[in-house]
Every structure is written in structure tokens, then in C-alpha cells.
C-alpha positions in Angstrom: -78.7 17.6 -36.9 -76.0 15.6 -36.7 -72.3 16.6 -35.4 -70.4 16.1 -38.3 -73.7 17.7 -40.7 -73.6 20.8 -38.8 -70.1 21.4 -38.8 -69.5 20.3 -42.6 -72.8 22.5 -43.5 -71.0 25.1 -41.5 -68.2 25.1 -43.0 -69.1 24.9 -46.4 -71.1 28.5 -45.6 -67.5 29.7 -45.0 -65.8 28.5 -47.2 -67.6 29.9 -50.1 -67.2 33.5 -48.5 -63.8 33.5 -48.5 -63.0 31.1 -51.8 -63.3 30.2 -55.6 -60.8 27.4 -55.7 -62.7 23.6 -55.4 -58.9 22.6 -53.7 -59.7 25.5 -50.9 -63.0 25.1 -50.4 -62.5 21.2 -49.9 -59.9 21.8 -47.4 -62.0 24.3 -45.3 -64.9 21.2 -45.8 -62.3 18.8 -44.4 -60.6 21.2 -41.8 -63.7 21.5 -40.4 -64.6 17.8 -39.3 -60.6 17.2 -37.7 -61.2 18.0 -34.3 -63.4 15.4 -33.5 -60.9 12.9 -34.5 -60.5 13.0 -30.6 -63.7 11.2 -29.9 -63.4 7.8 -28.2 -65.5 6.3 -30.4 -62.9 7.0 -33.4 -59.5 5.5 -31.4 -59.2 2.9 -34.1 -58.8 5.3 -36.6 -56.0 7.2 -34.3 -54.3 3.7 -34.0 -54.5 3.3 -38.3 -53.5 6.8 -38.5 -50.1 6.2 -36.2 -49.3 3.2 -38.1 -49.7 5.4 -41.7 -47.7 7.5 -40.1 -45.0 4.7 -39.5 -45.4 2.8 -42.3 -45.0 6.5 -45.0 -41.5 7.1 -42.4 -40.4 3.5 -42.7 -40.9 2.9 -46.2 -39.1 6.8 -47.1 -36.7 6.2 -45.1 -35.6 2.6 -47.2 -35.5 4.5 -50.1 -33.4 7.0 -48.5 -35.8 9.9 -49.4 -37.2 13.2 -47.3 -39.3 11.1 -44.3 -40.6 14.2 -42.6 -44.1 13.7 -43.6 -44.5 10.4 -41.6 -43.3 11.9 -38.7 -45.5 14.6 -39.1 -48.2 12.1 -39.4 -47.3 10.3 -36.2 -47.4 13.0 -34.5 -50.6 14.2 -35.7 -51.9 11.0 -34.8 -50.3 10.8 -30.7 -52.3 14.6 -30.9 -55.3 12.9 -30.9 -55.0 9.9 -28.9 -54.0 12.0 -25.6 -56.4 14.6 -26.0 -59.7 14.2 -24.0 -62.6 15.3 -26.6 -63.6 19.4 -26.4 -60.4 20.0 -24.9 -57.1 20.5 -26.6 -58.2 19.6 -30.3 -61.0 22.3 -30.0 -58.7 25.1 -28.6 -56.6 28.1 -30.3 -53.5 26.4 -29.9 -54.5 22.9 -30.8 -56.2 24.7 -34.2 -53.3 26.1 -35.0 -51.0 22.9 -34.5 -53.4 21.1 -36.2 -53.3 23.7 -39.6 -49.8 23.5 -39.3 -49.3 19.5 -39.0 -51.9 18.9 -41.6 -50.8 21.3 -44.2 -47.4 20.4 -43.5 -48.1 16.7 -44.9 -49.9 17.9 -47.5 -47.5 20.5 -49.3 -44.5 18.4 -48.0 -46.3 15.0 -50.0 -46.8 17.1 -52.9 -43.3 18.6 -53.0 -42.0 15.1 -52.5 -44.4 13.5 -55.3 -42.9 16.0 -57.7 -39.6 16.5 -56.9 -39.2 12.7 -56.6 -41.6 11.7 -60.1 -42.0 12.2 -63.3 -45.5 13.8 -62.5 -45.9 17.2 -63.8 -49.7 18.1 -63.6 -49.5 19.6 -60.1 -53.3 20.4 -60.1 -53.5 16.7 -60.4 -51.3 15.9 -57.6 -52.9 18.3 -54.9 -56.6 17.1 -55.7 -55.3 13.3 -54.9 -53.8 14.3 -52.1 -56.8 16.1 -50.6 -59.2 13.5 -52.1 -56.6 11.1 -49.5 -57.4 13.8 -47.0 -60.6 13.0 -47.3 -60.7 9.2 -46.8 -58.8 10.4 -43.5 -61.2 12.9 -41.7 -64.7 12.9 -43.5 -67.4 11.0 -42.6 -68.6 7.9 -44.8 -71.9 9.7 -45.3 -70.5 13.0 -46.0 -67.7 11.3 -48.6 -70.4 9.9 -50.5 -71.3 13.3 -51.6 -67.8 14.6 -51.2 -66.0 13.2 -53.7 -68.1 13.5 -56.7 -68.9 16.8 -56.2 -64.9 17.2 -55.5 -63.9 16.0 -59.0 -67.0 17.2 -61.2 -65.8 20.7 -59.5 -62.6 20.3 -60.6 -63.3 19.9 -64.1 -65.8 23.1 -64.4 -64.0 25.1 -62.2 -59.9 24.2 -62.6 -57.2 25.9 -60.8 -54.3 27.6 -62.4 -52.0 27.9 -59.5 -51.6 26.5 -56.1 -50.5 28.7 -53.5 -49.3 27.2 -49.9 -50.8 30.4 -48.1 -54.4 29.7 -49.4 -54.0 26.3 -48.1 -52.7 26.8 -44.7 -55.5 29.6 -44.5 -58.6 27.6 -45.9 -57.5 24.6 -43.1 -57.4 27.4 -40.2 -60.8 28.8 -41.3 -62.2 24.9 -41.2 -60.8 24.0 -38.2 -61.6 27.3 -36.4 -65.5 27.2 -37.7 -65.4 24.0 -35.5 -64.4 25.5 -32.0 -66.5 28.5 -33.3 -69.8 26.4 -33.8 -69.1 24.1 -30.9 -68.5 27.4 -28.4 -72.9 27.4 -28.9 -73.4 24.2 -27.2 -74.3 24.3 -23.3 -70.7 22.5 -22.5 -68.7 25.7 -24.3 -65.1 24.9 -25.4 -61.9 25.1 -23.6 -60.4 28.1 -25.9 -56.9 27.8 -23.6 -56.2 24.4 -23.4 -54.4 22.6 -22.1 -53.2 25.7 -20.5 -56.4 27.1 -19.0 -59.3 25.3 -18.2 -61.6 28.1 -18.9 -64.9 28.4 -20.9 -66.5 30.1 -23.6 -69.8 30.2 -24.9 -72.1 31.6 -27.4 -70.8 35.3 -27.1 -67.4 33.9 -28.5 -69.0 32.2 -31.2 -70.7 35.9 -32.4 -68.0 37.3 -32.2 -66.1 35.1 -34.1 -68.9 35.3 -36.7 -68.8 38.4 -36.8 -64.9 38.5 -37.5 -65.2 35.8 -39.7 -67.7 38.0 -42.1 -65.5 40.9 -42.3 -62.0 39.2 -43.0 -64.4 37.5 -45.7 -64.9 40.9 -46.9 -61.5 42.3 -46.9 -60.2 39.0 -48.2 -62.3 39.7 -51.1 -62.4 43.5 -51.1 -60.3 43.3 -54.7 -63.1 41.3 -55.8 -65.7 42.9 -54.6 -64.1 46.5 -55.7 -64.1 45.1 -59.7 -67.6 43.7 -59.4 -68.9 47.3 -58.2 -66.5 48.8 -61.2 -68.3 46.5 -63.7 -71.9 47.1 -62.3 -71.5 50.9 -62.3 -70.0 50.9 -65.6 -73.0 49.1 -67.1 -75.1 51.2 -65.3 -73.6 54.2 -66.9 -73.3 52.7 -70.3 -76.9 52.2 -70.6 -77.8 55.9 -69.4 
């Protein structure tokens, strides 16, 4: 199976443990497929991504509005260009400057879009935003099916609020499942990096699982704990 099918497959398991939201489980979909932006074969995208990231700082700045989200971009994009691949993009700390960078573009866009427009349908807004997301990380393949499941998803399943927690949490749980199902490859990851050069293997990977599936379970324990209530008061009810 392919790289990008395993990890998006992956992901998608996850993601439905954990959320109800199409806008979350898309993120953990997309999350999941940013570490490999540092493979060689994708430097022109890094280049296209530096000069978004330039071109969204130049054109805010002009109109004298907040430009922190193309420098943000930049610097997501100079990430990925000196990072060798399976080394700083697919450790702890470069999944957790990653979730940061990325979500910081995304709430700070959508705080800009409606502080800044007449645009008041903020479900609207987000979805666009990730949908852009999208174009950005995904693979053509994969965005084929993507986005039409994306926006049919939306309609049957819309969400009432958006929360900047959930997001930041859904990208972490993508771009963790990555490192998590790369650590079962025979080259391991780097887990430290760049500050250790040290390996880990399939026992980190279990064990990540396996920590995975119970904050999956506490995340939902409310959840969980009404769906017992229901079934036991049925149960009762029909005694």
C-alpha cells in the first residue's frame, strides 16, 4: 500500500474514535499526510509554499492589516526545506511545531476573514479554509475523494460551533498517527530530533496505540456514559 494510503487510511481510523465533527475529522485526515512534505521529491511544492507565504505577508501588509499568517506560512515552509525526510518532521518536537504552525494559520485566517469581512457564516469560512488545507497537503488521488466527501459531510452532518482546542487537538492526533505508523517500518523514526539521533520501532508504535485507544475512550467517556444510560434504560423499560 501506498505511503500516503496507509497513513490517510490510518488516520481516518482515528479520527473517527476521537470525533463527530466533518471539520475535525478532515483535519486529523490532513494532519496526517504533513510530514512527508519533507520528501525531496515534493521541494517544488516547499518552494510554492514559501512564496504563498510571501505573497499572503506582502499583499496584508499593503493593506495594512494583521500579516502574521504569512509569516507563519514561511516559516512552515523553511521547516520543510531543511529537514532531511524521517528526521525532524517525523519527531515529537517537529509534531508539535507543526500543530502549532498549521493551526495557527488556520484560526488566525479565519479570525482575519471575519474580523476583516462582512462574512458571518463561520461554518462556512472554516470548511474553505481547510478545503485550502487540503489543496496544500493531500495527495491528488486522495483529494479526489476528499473533497466530495468533505462537503456532502458537511451538509448531513453540520457543526454548531467551532472550538480552537478541537482543532489544534485533531491536527496533533493526524500528525502524531504519522510518526506513530512510520515507527513500524524497518528504518524506525527519529523520536528526538534534531536533538537526538536515536531510534524507535514497533514497540513505540504499540504503545502509542495503545495510548491512543484509551484517550479515545476518555475523550468520549461523556459520550459513551449517555449511550450506556439510554441502553439500560430501554432495557429496563421493556422488562
Amino acid at each position: 500500500m501506498s505511503s500516503y494510503k496507509g497513513h490517510s487510511i490510518f488516520a481516518l481510523i482515528l479520527s473517527l474514535m476521537f470525533f463527530h465533527s466533518p471539520l475535525l475529522i478532515a483535519l486529523t485526515l490532513i494532519g496526517a499526510n504533513i510530514p512527508d512534505f519533507d520528501h525531496k521529491f515534493k521541494k517544488d511544492n516547499v518552494y510554492k509554499l514559501i512564496i504563498l507565504g510571501l505573497i499572503v505577508f506582502i499583499s496584508l501588509y499593503i493593506l495594512k492589516l494583521p500579516y502574521f499568517v504569512g509569516l507563519i506560512i514561511v516559516f512552515l515552509g523553511v521547516c520543510f526545506y531543511f529537514s532531511e525526510h524521517r528526521s525532524f518532521t517525523h519527531s515529537i518536537f517537529g509534531t508539535i511545531i507543526l500543530t502549532a504552525s498549521v493551526s495557527l494559520i488556520l484560526i488566525w485566517a479565519f479570525l482575519l476573514i471575519i474580523n476583516f469581512t462582512n462574512v458571518d457564516n463561520y461554518y462556512f469560512i472554516m470548511a474553505v479554509l481547510i478545503a485550502l488545507l487540503s489543496f496544500l497537503f493531500l495527495n491528488k488521488k486522495v483529494l479526489m475523494i476528499f473533497l466530495p466527501l468533505f462537503f456532502i459531510s458537511l451538509f448531513i452532518l453540520p457543526v454548531r460551533n467551532i472550538n480552537y482546542l478541537e482543532i489544534v487537538f485533531s491536527l496533533f492526533i493526524g500528525l502524531f498517527s504519522h510518526i506513530v505508523l512510520d515507527s513500524f517500518t524497518p528504518s524506525g523514526i527519529k523520536i528526538f530530533a534534531p536533538i537526538s539521533s536515536k531510534k524507535v520501532y514497533s514497540n513505540f508504535g504499540k504503545v502509542s496505540i495503545f495510548i491512543l485507544v484509551v484517550l479515545a475512550i476518555i475523550y468520549n467517556a461523556q459520550l459513551l456514559f449517555n449511550l450506556f444510560e439510554q441502553y439500560v434504560y430501554i432495557l429496563i423499560s421493556s422488562i
